[in-house]
C-alpha positions in Angstrom: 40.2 70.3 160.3 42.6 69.0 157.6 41.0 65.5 157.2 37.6 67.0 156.6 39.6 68.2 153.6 41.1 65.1 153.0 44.5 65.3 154.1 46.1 61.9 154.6 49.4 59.8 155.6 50.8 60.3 151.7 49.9 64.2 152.1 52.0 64.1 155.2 54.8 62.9 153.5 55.0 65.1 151.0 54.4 68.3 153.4 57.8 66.7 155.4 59.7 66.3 152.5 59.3 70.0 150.7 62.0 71.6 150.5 62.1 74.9 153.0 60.2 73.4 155.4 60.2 75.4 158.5 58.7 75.3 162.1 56.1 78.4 161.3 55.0 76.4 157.8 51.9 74.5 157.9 49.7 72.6 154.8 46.0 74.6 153.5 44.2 73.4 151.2 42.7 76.0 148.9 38.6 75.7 149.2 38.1 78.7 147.2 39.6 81.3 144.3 38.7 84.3 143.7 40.2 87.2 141.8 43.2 87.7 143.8 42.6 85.9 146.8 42.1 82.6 148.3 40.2 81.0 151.2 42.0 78.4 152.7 41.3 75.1 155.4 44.6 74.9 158.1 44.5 73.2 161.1 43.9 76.8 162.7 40.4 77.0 160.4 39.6 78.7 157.6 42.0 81.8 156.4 42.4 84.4 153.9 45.0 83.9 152.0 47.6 85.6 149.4 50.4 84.2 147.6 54.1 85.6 148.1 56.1 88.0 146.3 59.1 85.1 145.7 55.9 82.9 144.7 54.9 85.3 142.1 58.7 85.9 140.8 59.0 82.4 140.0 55.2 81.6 138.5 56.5 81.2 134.9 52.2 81.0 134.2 49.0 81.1 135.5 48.6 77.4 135.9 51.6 77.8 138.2 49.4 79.8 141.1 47.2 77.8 143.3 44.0 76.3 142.5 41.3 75.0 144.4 41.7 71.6 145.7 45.4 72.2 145.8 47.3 71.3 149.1 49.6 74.7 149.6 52.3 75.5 152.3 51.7 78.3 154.2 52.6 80.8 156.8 49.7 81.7 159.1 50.2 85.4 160.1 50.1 85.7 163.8 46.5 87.4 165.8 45.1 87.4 162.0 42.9 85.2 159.9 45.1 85.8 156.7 47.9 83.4 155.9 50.9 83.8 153.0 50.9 80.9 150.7 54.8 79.9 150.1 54.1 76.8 148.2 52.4 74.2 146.7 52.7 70.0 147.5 52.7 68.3 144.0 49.5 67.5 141.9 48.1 64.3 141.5 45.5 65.7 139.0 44.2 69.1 137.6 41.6 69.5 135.0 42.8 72.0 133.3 41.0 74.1 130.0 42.7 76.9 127.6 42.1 80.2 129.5 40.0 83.0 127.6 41.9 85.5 125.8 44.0 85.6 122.7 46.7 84.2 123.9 47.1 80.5 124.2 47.2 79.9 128.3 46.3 76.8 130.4 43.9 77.6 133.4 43.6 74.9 136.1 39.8 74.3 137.0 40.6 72.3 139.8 43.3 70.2 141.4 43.7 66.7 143.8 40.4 65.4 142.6 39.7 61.5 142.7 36.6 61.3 140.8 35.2 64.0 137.5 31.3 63.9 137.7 30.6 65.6 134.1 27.3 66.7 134.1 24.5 67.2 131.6 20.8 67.4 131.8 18.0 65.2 129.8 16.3 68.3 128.6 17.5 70.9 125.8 21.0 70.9 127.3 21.6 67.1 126.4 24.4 67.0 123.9 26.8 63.8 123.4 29.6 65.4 121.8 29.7 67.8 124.1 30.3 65.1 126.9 33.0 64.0 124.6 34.7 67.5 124.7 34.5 67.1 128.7 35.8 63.8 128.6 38.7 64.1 126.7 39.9 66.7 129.2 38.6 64.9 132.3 41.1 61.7 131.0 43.8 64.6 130.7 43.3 65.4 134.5 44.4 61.8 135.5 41.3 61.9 137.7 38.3 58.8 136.9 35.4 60.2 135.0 31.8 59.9 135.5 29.1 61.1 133.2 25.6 62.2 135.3 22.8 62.9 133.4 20.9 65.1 135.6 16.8 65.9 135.4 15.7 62.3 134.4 12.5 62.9 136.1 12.2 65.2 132.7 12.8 62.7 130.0 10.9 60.1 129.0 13.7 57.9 127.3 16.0 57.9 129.8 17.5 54.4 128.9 17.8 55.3 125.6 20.0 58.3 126.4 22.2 56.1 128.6 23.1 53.6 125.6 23.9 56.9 123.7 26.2 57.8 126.0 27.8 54.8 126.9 28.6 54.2 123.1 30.6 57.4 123.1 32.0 56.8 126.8 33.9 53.3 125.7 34.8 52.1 129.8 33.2 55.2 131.7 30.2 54.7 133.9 26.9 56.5 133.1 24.5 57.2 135.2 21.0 58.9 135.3 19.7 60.7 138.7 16.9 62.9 139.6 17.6 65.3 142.7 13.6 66.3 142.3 12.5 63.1 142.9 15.3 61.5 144.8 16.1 59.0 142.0 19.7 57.6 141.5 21.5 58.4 144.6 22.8 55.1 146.0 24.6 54.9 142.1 26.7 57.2 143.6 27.8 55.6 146.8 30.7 53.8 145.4 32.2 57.4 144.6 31.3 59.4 148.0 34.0 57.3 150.2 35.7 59.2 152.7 38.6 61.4 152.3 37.6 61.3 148.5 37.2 64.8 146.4 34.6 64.6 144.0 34.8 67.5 140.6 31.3 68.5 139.3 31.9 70.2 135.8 29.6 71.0 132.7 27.3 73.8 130.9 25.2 76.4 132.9 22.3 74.7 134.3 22.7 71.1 134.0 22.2 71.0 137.8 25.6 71.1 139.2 24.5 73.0 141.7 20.5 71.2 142.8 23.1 68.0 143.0 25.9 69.7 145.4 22.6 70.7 148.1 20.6 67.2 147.0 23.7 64.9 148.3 24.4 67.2 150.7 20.6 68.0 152.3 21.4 71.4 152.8 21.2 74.7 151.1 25.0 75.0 150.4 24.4 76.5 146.6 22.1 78.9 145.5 20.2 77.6 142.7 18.6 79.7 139.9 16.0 79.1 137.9 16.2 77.6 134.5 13.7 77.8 131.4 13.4 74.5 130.6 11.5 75.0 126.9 14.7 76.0 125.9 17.4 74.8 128.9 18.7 78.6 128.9 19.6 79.2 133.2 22.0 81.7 134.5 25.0 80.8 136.5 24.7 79.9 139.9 28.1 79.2 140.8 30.2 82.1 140.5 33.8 80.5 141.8 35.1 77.5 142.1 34.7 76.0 145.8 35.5 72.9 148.0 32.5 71.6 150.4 32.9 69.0 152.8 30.0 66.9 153.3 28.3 64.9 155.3 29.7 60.7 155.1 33.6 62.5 154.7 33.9 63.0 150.8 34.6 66.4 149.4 32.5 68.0 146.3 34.0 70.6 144.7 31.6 72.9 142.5 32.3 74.5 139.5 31.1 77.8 137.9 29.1 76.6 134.4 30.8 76.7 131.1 29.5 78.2 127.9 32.1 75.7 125.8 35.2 73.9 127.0 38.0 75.0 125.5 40.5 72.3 125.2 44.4 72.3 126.4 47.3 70.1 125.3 45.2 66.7 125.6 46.6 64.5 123.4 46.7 61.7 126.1 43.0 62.5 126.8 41.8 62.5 123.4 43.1 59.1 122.5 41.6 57.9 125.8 38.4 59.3 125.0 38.2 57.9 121.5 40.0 54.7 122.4 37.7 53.2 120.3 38.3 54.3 117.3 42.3 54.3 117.7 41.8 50.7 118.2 40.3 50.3 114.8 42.8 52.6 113.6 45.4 49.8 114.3 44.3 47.9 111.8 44.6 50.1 108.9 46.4 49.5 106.1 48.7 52.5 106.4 50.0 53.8 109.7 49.8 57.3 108.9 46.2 56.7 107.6 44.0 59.7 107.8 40.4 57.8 107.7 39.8 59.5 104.3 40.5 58.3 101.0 43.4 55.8 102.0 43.0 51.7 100.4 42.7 49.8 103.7 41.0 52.2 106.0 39.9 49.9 108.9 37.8 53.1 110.3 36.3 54.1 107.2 35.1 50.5 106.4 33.3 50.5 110.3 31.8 53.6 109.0 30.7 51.9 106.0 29.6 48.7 108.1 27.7 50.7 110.4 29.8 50.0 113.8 31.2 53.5 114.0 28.6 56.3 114.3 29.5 59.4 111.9 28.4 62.0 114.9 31.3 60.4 116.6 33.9 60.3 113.9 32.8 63.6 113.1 33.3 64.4 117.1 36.7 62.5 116.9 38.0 64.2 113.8 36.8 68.2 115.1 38.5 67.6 118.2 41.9 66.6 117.1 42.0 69.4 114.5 41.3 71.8 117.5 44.2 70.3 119.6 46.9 70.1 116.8 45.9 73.9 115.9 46.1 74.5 119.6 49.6 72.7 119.7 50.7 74.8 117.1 49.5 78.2 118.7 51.2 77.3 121.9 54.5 76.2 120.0 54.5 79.7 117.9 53.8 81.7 120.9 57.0 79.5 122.8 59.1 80.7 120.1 58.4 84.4 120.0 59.3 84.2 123.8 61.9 82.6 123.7 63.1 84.9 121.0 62.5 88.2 123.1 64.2 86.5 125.9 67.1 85.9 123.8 66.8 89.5 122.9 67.2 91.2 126.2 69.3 88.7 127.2 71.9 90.1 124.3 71.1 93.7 124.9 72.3 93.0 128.5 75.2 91.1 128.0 76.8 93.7 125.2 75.7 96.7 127.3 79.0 97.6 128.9 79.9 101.2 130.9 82.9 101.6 128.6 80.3 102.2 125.9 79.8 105.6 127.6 83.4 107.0 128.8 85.0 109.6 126.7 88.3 110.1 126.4 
């Protein structure tokens, strides 16, 4: 059961070497999330699952609690199909996006995957610098990215699109497939190996979905309908789950995202725009900010024509968002920390003495 999931020797290791380990402990993988539960893959089959009281005392966040695609440890409870996560093995990669709300939080998307297919459709959906936003985090996760351009069959400059995308994917393969008409699959062979967990991610109705039952042959997703004059669909995916499928790699599918909403991805962003921090090298200044500096190796590629102003526009939006992120996240750190500090004093000059009377 567990190697359909792809559990291997390394896995192994790591399961024998966590601390705690006891004789009625066995390794899950999470396959799917929901709201307060999870479904889980053990070597008994799939389980229910809920994560401890200790686990939730010591969760210091949400990115903390399990994800899917995360290898857990896990006490199976006996004549029921429900199990008690203790623990999880460590990460080798987690895409991970800033969670809704007001207050800066990281929410993993998904965890353990080898390969990032980041989906978008050739019709109204098609959008480089959104790929770019999906990029930088998928070169945060640590896992290799892949861009898809889905629904080729519906475009009639399909090459054209690819060079677009290449330019602003410096090093990350592109590729065009059609699940209507069957076009593109054997592109993705190198990336469906065995043992292997694939990530799909993108908007609402780039085909996520139509690709999970095309690679598959079966009907594993529902798929809604989309209208393509304006490339507005509904989502079909509703939680993030794992599917094992048939030639022993592992998709996971991903509910559609309205916009990515980037977290602490410094790492990624430099990755993703590695071409222009390479021409940023050569400026004069090292602190140059590509504006009106003498010297300004990026500006003069502007000038020259070699760098496209969509991206340095694209490059320039995106680092203002994470440095105001990094700032949020630090601000919100310190006003923790300060009412920490706070009860921490209010408990350590409380003292009974205060109340006794003579």
């Amino acid at each position: 059961m567990l190697e359909a999931y792809g559990w291997n020797t390394t896995w192994q290791q790591l399961f024998d070497a966590a601390p705690g380990h006891a004789g009625n402990l066995v390794p899950a993988r999470v396959t799917a999330q929901f709201t307060n539960q999870y479904r889980i893959a053990a070597d008994v089959g799939e389980l229910t699952a809920e994560v401890s009281g200790k686990f939730q005392f010591q969760a210091a966040s949400r990115s903390d609690y399990p994800a899917v695609g995360d290898w857990v440890i896990v006490q199976p409870l006996p004549g029921e199909r429900r199990a008690v996560i203790h623990s999880l093995l460590p990460r080798r990669t987690a895409m991970i996006r800033r969670a809704a709300g007001s207050v800066p939080e990281e929410q993993v998307i998904g965890a353990n995957m080898d390969t990032l297919f980041i989906v978008n459709a050739l019709n109204g959906d098609y959008n480089v610098s959104k790929i770019e936003r999906y990029l930088v985090a998928a070169w945060e996760s640590g896992a290799t990215p892949v861009v898809l351009l889905t629904k080729a069959d519906l475009c009639e400059e399909v090459d054209l699109r690819i060079a677009e995308v290449e330019a602003a994917a410096p090093g990350v393969p592109v590729l065009a497939v059609s699940a209507v008409q069957d076009w593109g699959r054997s592109a993705l062979a190198p990336y469906l190996q065995p043992g292997r967990t694939i990530a799909v991610t993108g908007s609402s109705g780039v085909g996520k979905s139509t690709l999970l039952n095309w690679l598959s042959a079966d009907e594993r997703q529902r798929v809604q309908g989309i209208r393509e004059d304006d490339a507005r669909g509904r989502h079909t995916t509703t939680h993030r789950e794992l599917f094992p499928l048939p030639g022993g790699f592992i998709m996971m599918d991903t509910p559609g995202m309205r916009e990515l909403q980037l977290w602490d991805s410094g790492d990624g962003w430099q990755e993703a725009f590695g071409d222009i921090e390479a021409l940023a090298e050569a400026c004069r200044f090292r602190d140059c900010k590509h504006g009106a500096e003498q010297g300004c190796a990026v500006k003069a590629a502007l000038r020259n024509g070699t760098l496209d102003e969509r991206r340095f526009t694209s490059y320039k939006k995106t680092g203002r968002e994470l440095a105001h992120q990094a700032r949020k996240e630090r601000s919100v750190s310190q006003r923790t920390r300060k009412s920490a500090d706070k009860r921490h004093a209010a408990r350590t000059s409380y003292s009974p003495k205060m109340f006794e009377t003579d």
